[in-house]
N, C-alpha and C positions, 0 to 999 in steps of 0.2 A: 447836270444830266450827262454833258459830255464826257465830261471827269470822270466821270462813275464808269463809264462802258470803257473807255480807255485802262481802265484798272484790272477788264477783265482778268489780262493773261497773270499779273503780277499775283491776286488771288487764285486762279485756278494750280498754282506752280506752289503757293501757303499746301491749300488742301492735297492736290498731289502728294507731296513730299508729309502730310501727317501719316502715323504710323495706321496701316490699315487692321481696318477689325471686321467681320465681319454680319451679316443683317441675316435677320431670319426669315425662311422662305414661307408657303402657304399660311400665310397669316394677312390681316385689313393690312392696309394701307392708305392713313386716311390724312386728306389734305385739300384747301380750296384754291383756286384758280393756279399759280405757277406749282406751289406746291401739291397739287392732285397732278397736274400735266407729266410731272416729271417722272411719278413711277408709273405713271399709266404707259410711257416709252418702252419701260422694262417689261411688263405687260406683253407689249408685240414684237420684246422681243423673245421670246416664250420662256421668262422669269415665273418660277412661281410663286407670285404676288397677286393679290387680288386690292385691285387701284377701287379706291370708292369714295363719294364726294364726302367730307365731313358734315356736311348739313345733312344730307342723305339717308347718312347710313346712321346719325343719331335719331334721327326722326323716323325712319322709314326699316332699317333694315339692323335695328342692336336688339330688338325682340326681347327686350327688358333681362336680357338675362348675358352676366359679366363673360367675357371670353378670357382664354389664360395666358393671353400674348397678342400685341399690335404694335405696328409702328404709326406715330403721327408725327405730320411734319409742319409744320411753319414759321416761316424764316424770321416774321416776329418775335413769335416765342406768345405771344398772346391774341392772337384770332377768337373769338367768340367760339368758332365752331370746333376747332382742333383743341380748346379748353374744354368744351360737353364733350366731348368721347373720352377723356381723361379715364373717366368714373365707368366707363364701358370696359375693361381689364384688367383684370389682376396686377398685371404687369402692362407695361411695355417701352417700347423705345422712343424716345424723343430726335428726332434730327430738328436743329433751328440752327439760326446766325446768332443768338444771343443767351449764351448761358446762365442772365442774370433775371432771365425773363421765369413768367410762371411753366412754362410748358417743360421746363427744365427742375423743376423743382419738387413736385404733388410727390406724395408718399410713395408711389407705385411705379415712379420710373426705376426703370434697370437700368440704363444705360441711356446717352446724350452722345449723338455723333452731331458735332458744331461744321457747319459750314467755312466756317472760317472767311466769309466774304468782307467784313468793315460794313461801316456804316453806307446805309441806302435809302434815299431820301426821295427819288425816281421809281418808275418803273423798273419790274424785276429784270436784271441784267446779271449783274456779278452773282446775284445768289439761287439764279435759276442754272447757271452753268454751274457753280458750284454744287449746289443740289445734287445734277445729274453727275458731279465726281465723286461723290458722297456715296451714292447707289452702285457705280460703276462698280468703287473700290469693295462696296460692302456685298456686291454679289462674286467679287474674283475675278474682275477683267484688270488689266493692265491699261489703264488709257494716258500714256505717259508718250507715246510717239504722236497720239492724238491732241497733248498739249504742245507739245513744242512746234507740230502745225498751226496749230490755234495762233501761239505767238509769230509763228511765221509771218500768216497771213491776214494779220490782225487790217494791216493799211489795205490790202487789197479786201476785205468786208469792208471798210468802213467807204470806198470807191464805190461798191456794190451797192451800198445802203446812200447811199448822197446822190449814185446816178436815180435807183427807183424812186427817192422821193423827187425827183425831178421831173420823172414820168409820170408818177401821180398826181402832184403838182398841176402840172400841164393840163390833164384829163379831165383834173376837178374845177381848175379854172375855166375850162370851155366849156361846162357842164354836159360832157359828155359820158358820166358814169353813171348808173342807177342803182347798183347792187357792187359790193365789192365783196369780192370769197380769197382765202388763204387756205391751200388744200395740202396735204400728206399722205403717206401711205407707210403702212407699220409701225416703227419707233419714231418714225415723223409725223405723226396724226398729233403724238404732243406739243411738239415743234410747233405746227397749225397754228391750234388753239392760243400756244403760249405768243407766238405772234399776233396773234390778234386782239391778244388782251391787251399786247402795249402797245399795241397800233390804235387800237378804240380809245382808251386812256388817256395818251400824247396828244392824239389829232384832233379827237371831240367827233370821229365819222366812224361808225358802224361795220367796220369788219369782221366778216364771218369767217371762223377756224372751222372745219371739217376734214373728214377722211376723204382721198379723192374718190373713192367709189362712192363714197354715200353721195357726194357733187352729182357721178354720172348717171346715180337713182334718180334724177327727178330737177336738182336745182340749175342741172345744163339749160333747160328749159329759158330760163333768164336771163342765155348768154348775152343777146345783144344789148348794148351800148353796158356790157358790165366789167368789170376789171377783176384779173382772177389771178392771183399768183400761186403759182407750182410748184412746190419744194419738191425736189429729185433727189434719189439716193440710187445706188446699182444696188437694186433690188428685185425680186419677183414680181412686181408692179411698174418698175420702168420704162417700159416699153408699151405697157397702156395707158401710162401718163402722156407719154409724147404723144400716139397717137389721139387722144383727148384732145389735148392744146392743137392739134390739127384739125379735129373737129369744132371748137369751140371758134375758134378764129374764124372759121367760113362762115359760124351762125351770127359775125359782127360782135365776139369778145374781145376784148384787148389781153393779153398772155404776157406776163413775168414769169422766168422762170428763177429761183435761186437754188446751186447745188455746189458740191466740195468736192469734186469728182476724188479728189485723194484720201478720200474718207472711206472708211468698209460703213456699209449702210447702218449698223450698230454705232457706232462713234459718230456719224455723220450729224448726229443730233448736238454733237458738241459744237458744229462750225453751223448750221444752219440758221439756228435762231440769231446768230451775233451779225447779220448783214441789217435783219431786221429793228435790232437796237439803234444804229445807224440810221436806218431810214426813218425812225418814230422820231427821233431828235432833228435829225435833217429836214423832216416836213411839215413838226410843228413849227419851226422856225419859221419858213418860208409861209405858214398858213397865221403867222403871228400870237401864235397860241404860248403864252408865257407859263401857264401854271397844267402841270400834271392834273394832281387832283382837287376839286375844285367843289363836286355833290359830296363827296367823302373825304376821305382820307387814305392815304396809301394803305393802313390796318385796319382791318373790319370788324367792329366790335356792337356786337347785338344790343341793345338797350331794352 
């Protein structure tokens, strides 16, 4: 698992350096757990993309009738639910990490943007950041000063993620936490989620990813004795995120804060989830949890 997160920068610099093409706008965007997180970032950051869950939007929201363009995304290449919307398009675009898989293959793709991340055998690390370079590149941003920060500050995330799981550690061995939350605001609400999924994953304990206003609708209520980490970007919500974590702490919350202050709040999604890799590894260690997935499998295939 370590291996894996330690590989980030040398993949993110693969897919950088691939020749950019570019992704098409107001069309699904359909993908589950890291890969729905990812476009749903470009989402807030007012991409026009519509992020929708793959189970979802085959069940609830394809209205039996073909559309003439989507992209689906999964790093597999063969998820159960990113293979049923296949048959939901005329056409569409595949992004995955494995061009040998089915999702790369069905009569009706146009086009296959590869992540280019190597083999992943952990929770998503290399090919959630990859993901998010995949999107960058295929909407027209440049995130090329944003990678060589990435490798900069690779040792100082992985300090960030070794001190938190030392703090959680602590909390959870004194049984002082009841509720654990992981909160965001705009292109970081996927950041949340995608933290929490390999935080629940690695550790075997129930972290909740949200928006930090949807937190300060209702689940502030639960502050005390809960554990809440606050991903920051300089953004239009910054400054009521801190004031937040100053509220929540008087109600007897315990506050994380993780942020890249050298990030523009758009890119910012590239350095934040990478402390949290860090700390999923660092803490199942310390909580002696040897195996990732254990009820499933890292790939979710419907029977």
């Amino acid at each position: 698992m370590l291996s894996e997160i330690l590989e980030i920068p040398t993949r993110a610099w693969d897919v950088l350096n691939a020749p950019a093409k570019s992704l098409p706008l107001q069309v699904p965007y359909l993908g589950m757990g890291s890969s729905y997180f990812a476009p749903l970032s470009f989402k807030y950051m007012g991409i026009d993309i519509h992020p929708e869950m793959a189970s979802e939007y085959v069940n609830y929201l394809s209205i039996n009738k073909k559309k003439p363009l989507g992209v689906i995304l999964s790093q597999s290449g063969k998820s159960s639910e990113a293979l049923w919307c296949t048959a939901l398009f005329e056409k569409y675009v595949a992004i995955s990490n494995d061009m040998e898989k089915p999702l790369s293959h069905a009569p009706n793709v146009s086009e296959v943007f590869l992540m280019m991340a190597g083999e992943e055998h952990y929770s998503s690390s290399k090919t959630y950041i990859n993901t998010l370079l995949v999107l960058f590149k295929g909407f027209g941003f440049d995130p090329s000063v944003s990678v060589q920060l990435l490798i900069d500050k690779m040792a100082a995330y992985e300090a960030k993620g070794k001190e938190m799981a030392e703090q959680v550690f602590e909390l959870l061995n004194n049984n002082q936490i009841q509720d654990i939350y992981i909160t965001g605001s705009g292109p970081n609400i996927g950041t949340a989620m995608q933290a929490a999924l390999i935080m629940s994953e690695s550790t075997k304990r129930n972290f909740n990813g949200l928006p930090m206003a949807q937190y300060d609708h209702g689940p502030k209520e639960t502050a005390k004795n809960s554990l809440v980490i606050q991903i920051l970007a300089r953004g239009v919500s910054y400054e009521r995120t801190l004031k937040l974590t100053e509220t929540i702490k008087a109600a007897g919350a315990h506050v994380i804060t993780v942020e890249e202050p050298e990030a523009e709040e758009h890119f910012s999604i590239l350095h934040n989830s990478v402390p949290f890799n860090f700390m999923a590894y660092y803490l199942a260690q310390k909580m002696g949890i040897g195996e990732t997935f254990t009820v499933g499998g890292k790939v979710t295939e419907v029977v």
